[in-house]
C-alpha positions as a Python dict, from the first residue, in 0.01 Angstrom:
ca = {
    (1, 'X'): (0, 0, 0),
    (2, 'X'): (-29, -18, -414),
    (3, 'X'): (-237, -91, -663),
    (4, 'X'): (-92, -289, -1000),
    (5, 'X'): (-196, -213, -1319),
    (6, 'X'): (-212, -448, -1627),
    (7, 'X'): (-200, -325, -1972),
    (8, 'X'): (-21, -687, -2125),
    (9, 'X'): (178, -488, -2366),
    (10, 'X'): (412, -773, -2526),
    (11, 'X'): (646, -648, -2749),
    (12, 'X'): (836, -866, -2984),
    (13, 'X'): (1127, -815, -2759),
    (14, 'X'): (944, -896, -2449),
    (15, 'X'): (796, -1181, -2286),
    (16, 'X'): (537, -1389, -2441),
    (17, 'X'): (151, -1324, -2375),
    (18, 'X'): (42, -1651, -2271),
    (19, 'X'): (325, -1589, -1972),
    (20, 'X'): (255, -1187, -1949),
    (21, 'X'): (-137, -1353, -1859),
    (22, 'X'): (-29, -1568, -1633),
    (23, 'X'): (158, -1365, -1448),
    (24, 'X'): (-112, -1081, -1465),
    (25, 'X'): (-342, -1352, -1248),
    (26, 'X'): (-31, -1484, -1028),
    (27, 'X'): (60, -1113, -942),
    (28, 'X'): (-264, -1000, -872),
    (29, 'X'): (-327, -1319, -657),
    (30, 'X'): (-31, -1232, -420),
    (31, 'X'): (-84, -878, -408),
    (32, 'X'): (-393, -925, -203),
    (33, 'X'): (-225, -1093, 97),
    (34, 'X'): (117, -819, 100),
    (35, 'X'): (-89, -480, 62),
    (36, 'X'): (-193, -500, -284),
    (37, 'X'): (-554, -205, -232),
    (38, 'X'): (-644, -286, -654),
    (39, 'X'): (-607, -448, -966),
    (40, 'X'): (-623, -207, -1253),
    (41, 'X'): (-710, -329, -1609),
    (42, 'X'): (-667, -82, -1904),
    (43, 'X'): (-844, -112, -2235),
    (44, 'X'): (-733, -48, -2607),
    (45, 'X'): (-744, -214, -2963),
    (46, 'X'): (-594, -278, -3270),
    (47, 'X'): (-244, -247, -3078),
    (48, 'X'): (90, -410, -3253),
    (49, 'X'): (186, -453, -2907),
    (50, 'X'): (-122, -667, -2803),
    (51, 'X'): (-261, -392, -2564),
    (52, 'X'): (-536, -593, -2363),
    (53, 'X'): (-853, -562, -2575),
    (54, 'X'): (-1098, -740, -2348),
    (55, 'X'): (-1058, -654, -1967),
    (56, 'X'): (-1347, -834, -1823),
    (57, 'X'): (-1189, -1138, -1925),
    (58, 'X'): (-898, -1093, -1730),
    (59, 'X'): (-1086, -933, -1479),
    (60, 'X'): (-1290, -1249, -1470),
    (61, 'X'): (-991, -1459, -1419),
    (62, 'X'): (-825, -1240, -1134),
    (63, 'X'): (-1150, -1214, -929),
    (64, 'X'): (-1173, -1603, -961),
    (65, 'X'): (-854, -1628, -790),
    (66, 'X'): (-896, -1384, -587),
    (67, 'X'): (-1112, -1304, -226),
    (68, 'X'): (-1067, -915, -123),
    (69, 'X'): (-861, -758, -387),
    (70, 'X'): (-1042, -452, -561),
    (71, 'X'): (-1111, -431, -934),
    (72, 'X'): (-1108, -136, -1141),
    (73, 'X'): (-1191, -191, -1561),
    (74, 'X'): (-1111, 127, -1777),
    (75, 'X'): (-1371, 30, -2017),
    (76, 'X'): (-1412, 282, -2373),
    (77, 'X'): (-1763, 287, -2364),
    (78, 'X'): (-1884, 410, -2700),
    (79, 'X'): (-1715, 71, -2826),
    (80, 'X'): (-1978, -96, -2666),
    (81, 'X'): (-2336, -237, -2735),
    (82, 'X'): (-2472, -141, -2397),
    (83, 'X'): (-2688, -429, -2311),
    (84, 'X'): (-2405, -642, -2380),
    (85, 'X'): (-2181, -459, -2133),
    (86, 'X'): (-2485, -447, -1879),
    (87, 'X'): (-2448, -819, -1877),
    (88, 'X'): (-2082, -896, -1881),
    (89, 'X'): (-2075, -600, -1564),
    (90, 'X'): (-2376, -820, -1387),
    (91, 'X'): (-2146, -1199, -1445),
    (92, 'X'): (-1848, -988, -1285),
    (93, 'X'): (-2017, -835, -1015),
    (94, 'X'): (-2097, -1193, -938),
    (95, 'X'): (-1771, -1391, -980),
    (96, 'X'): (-1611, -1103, -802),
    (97, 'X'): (-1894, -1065, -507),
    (98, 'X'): (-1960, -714, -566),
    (99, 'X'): (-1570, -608, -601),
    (100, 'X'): (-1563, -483, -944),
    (101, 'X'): (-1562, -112, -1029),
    (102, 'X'): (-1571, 80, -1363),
    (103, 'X'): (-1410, 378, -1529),
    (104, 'X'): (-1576, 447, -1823),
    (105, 'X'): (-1396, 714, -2104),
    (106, 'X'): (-1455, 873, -2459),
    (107, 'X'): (-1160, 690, -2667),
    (108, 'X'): (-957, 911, -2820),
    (109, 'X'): (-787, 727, -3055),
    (110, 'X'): (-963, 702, -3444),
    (111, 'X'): (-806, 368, -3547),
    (112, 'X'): (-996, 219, -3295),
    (113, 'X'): (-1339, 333, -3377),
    (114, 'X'): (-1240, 258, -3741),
    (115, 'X'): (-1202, -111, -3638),
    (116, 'X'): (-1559, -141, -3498),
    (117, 'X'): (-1705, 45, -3751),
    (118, 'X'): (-1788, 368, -3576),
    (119, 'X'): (-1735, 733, -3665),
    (120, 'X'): (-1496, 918, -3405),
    (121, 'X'): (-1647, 1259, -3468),
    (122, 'X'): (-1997, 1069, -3285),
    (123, 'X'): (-1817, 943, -2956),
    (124, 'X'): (-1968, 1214, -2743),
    (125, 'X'): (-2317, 1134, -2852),
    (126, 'X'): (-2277, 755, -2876),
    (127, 'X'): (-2115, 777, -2484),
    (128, 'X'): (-2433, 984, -2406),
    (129, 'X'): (-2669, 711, -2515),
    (130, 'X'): (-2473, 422, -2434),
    (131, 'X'): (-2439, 543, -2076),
    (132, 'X'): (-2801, 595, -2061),
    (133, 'X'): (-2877, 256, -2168),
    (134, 'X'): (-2648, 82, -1919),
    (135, 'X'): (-2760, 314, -1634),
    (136, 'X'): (-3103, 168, -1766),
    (137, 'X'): (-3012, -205, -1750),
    (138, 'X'): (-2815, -162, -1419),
    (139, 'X'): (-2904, 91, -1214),
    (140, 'X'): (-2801, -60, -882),
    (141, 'X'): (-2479, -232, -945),
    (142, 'X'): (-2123, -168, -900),
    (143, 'X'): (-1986, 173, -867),
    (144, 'X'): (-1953, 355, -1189),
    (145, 'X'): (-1688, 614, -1254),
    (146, 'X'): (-1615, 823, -1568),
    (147, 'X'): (-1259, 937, -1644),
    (148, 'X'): (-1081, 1176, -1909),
    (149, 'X'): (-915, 1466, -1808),
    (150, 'X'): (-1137, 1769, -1937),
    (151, 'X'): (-1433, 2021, -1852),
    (152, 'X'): (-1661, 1778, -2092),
    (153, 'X'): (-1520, 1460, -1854),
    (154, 'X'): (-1646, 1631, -1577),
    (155, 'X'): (-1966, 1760, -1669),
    (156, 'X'): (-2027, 1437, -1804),
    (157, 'X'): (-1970, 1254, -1469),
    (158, 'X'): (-2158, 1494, -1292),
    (159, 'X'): (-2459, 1478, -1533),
    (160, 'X'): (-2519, 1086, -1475),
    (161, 'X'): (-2391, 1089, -1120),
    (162, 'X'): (-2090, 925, -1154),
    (163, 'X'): (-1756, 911, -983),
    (164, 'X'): (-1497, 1121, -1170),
    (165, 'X'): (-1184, 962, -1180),
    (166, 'X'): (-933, 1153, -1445),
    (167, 'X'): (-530, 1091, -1589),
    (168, 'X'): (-556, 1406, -1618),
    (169, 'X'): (-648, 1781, -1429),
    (170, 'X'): (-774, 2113, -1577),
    (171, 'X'): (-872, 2418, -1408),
    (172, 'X'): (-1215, 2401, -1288),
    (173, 'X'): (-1268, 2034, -1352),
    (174, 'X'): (-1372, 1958, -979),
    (175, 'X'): (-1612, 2276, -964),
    (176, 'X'): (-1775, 2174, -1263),
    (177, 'X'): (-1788, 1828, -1196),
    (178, 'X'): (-1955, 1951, -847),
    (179, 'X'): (-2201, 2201, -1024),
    (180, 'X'): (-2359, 1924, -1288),
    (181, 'X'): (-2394, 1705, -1004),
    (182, 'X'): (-2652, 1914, -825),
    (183, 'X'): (-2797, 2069, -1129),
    (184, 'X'): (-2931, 1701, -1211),
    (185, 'X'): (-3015, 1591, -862),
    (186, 'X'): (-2653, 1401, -732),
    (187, 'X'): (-2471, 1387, -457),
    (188, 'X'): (-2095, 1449, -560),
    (189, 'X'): (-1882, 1124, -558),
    (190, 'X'): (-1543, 1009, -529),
    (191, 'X'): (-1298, 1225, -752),
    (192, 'X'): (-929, 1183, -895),
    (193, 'X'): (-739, 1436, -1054),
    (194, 'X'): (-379, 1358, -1043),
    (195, 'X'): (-136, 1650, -1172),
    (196, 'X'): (62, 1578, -1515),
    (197, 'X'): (359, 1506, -1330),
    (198, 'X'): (231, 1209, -1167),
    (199, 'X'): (401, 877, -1183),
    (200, 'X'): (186, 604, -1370),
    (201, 'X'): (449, 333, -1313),
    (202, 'X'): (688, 261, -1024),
    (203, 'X'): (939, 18, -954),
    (204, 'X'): (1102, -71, -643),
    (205, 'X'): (1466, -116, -683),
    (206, 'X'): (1761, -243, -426),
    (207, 'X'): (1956, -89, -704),
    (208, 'X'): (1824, 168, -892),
    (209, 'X'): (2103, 212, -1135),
    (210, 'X'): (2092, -133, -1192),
    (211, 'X'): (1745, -151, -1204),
    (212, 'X'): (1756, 99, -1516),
    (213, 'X'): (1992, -111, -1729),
    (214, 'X'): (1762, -418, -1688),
    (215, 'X'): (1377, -256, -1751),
    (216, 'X'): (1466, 64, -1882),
    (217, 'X'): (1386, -25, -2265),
    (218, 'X'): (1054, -196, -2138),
    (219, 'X'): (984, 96, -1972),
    (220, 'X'): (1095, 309, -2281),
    (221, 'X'): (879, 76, -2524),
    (222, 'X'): (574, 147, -2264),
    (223, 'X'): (649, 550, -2296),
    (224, 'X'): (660, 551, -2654),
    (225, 'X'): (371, 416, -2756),
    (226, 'X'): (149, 608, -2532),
    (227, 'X'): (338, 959, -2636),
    (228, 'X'): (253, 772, -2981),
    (229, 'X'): (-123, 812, -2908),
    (230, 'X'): (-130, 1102, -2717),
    (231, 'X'): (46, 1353, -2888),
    (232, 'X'): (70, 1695, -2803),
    (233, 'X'): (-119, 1593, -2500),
    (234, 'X'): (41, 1787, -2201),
    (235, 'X'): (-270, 1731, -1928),
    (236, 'X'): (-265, 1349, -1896),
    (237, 'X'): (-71, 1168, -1630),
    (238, 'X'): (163, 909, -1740),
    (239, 'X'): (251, 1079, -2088),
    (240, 'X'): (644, 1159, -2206),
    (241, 'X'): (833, 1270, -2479),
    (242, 'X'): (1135, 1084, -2368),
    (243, 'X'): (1331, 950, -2664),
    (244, 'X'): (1601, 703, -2490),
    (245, 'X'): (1618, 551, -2181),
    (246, 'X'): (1835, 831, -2000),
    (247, 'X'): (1555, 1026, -2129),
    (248, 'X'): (1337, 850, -1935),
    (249, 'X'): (1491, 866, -1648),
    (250, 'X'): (1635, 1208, -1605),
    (251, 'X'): (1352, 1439, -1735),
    (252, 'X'): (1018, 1295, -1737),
    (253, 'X'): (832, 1229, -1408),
    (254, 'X'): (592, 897, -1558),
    (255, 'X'): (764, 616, -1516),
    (256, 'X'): (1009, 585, -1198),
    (257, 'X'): (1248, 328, -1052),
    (258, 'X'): (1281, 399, -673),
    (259, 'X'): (1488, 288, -354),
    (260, 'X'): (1364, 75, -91),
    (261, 'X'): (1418, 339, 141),
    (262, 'X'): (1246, 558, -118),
    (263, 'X'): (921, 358, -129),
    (264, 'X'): (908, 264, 244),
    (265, 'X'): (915, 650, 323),
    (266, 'X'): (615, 702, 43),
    (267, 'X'): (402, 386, 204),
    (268, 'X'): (524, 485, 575),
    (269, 'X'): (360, 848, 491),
    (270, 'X'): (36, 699, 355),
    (271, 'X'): (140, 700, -11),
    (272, 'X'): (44, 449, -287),
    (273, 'X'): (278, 302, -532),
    (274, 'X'): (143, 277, -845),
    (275, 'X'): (284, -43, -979),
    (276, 'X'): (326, -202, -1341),
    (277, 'X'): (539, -480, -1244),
    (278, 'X'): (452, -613, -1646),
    (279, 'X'): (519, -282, -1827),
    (280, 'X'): (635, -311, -2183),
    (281, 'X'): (646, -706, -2130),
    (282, 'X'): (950, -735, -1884),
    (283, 'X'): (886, -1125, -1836),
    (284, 'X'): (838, -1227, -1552),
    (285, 'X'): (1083, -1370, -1403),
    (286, 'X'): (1268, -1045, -1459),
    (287, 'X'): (947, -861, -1274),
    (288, 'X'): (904, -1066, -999),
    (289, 'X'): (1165, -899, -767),
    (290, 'X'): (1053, -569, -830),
    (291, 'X'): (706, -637, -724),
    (292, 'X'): (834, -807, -415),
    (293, 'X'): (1008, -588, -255),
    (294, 'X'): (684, -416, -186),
    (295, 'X'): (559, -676, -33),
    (296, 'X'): (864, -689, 229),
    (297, 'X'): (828, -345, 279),
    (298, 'X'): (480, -404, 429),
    (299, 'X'): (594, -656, 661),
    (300, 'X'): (843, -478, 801),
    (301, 'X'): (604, -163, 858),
}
């Protein structure tokens, strides 16, 4: 089983973003009939690669073609009038028939809360009352998670109730998540909290070697620019200081190409491949194969 995640990052030297989308909504279309578990749509702004800005949109157009495949939205929620949200979460839950989930987070990155306006230093305080105020509009609807990948994260979860779902572990994050739940009346949820060394995006490979020559730089491209916004960040999954493609490869656990026999063993033990098959903007045609190959590994399971 896998879940594929969608960033549409489209460098110049990449594919083009009306065929990155329309992939994004092909891809996630087939994954649900050949073992695909969830759709994961990432969030960011102001990007020179085009990082999606708007996940519900996407989100909208994958549940439409879509019957059983989950949704999860990482959604920065101190962007965000919270009414607003409350209603583009209620149009989703309904296109999607109750499939949708959300990971709400801080933002960590000040360009961002420049563009809207917003002073950085308040994030903590303006996710407080924003999360109130959506909690308010919608207190029944789909499940709510908050991620990060600190001791704030998880009190935070814990003091609304919420799911904590981190890229990232400290010590003491799950006991203190567990703590503020029952110090304001919740059960503990569903948690995540993945070591630094896990792999944020796998490929599946008949040749692996190969395989490197012809994604590597899209997978480089993809590296950089999130060690670009993370750095000095050592607790988040997914983050490397790799500086060339060999780089990539040899030393840094985030981004892996894989054997068939590799992958079947991880899926034949219960694993989950976490998939990008668009990372960096490999076009698709190019991307296709990769993603694939996991779905012939199912049917021969």
């Amino acid at each position: 089983m896998f879940s594929i995640r969608f960033d549409m990052r489209a460098p110049a030297f990449g594919a083009s973003t009306t065929d990155l989308y329309a992939a994004a909504i092909e891809m996630s279309a087939w994954a649900e009939n050949h073992g695909g578990l969830a759709a994961v749509l990432c969030e960011h702004h102001g990007s020179e690669d085009g990082y999606l800005p708007v996940p519900m949109v996407l989100g909208s157009a994958i549940a439409a073609r879509t019957e059983r495949l989950l949704l999860t939205l990482v959604v920065i929620l101190p962007l965000y009038d919270p009414v607003r949200l409350a209603e583009e979460i209620s149009i989703l839950d309904i296109i999607s028939r109750g499939r949708a989930a959300y990971v709400f987070g801080l933002g960590y990155r000040p360009a961002e809360f420049e563009h809207f306006g917003l002073d950085v230093s308040r994030r903590g305080r303006l996710a407080d009352e924003k999360l109130s105020a959506l909690r308010a509009q919608i207190p029944n609807g789909p499940m709510m998670m908050w991620g990060g990948a600190s001791l704030a994260a998880a009190l935070r979860a814990g003091r609304y109730g919420l799911g904590l779902l981190a890229n990232g572990a400290v010590p003491g994050m799950q006991e203190a998540y567990e703590a503020a739940c029952r110090e304001h009346g919740h059960e503990p949820g569903p948690t995540l909290l993945p070591p630094a060394d896990t792999p944020t995006v796998t490929f599946v490979a008949d040749d692996v070697d190969a395989a490197w020559d012809e994604i590597g730089e899209y997978l480089l491209h993809d590296a950089r620019m999130y060690a670009q916004w993370n750095e000095g960040n050592a607790t988040s999954a997914g983050i490397s200081d790799a500086r060339t493609v060999a780089d990539l490869r040899d030393n840094f656990p985030s981004h892996r190409i894989i054997s068939v026999a590799e992958a079947a063993e991880i899926i034949g033990g219960g694993g989950i491949l976490n998939l990008s098959p668009l990372c960096g903007g490999i076009p698709p045609a190019i991307a296709w194969p990769y993603l694939k190959r996991v779905g012939a590994l199912r049917s021969s399971q």
